[in-house]
C-alpha positions as CSV (number, residue, x, y, z in Angstrom):
1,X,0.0,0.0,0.0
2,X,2.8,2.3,0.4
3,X,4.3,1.8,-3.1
4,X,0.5,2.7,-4.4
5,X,0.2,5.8,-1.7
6,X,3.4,7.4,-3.7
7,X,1.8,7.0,-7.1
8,X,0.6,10.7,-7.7
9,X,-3.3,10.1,-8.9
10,X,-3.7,7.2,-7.0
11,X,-6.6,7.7,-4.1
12,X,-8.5,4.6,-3.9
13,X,-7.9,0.9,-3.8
14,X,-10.6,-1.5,-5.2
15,X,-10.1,-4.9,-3.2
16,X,-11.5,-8.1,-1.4
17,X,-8.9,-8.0,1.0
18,X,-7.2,-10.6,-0.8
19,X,-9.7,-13.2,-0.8
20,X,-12.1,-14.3,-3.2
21,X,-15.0,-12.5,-1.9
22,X,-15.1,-9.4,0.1
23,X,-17.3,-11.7,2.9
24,X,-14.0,-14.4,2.5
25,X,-12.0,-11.0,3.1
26,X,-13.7,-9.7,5.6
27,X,-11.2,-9.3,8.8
28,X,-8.1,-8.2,6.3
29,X,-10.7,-5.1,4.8
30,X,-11.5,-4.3,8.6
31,X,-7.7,-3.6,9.3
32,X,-7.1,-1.8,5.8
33,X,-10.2,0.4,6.3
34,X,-9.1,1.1,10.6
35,X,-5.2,1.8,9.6
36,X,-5.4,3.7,5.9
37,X,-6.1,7.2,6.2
38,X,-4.5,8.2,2.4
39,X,-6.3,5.8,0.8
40,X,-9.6,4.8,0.3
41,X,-10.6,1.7,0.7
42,X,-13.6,0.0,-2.0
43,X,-14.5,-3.0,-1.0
44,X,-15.9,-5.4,-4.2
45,X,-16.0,-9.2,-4.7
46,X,-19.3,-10.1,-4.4
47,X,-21.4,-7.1,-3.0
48,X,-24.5,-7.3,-3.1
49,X,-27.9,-5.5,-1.7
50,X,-28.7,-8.7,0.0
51,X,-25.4,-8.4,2.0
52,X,-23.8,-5.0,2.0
53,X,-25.4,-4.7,5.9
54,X,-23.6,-7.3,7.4
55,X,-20.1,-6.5,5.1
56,X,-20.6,-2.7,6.2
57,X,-20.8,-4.0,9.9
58,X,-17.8,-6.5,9.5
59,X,-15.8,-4.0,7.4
60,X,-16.7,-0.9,8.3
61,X,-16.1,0.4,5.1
62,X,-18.0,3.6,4.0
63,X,-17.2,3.1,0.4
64,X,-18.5,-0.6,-2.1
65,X,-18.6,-1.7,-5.4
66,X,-20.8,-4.4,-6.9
67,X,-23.1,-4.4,-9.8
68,X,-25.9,-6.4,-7.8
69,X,-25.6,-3.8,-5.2
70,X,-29.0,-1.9,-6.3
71,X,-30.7,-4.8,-7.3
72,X,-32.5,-4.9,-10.9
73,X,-32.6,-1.5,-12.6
74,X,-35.0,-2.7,-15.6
């Protein structure tokens, strides 16, 4: 995270906490999102409207990114 923090332009970080889903990632997004102040911290893989509660009370994340997040738009 440092090497990304001195890349001028960069202010975000899109990530599942290196898991496979941001649920399997959970606990690692908790500590990026406590101990980054620079960055901000997306959380994706697999957000959804069904369980973007529960990931916003494990992560504590004020920023996601999903598709299925708002549910069906058509």
């Amino acid at each position: 995270m440092q090497q990304l923090q001195s890349i001028k332009g960069v202010n975000a970080i899109l990530t599942s906490g290196k898991a496979p889903s941001a649920m399997a990632g959970a606990d690692v997004l908790r500590k990026m999102t406590e101990h980054q102040k620079d960055l901000r911290i997306i959380v994706a893989g697999g957000v959804t409207k069904d369980n973007i509660s529960e990931l916003h009370q494990l992560t504590g994340a004020s920023q996601y990114h999903g598709k299925r997040i708002v549910g069906e738009l058509f």
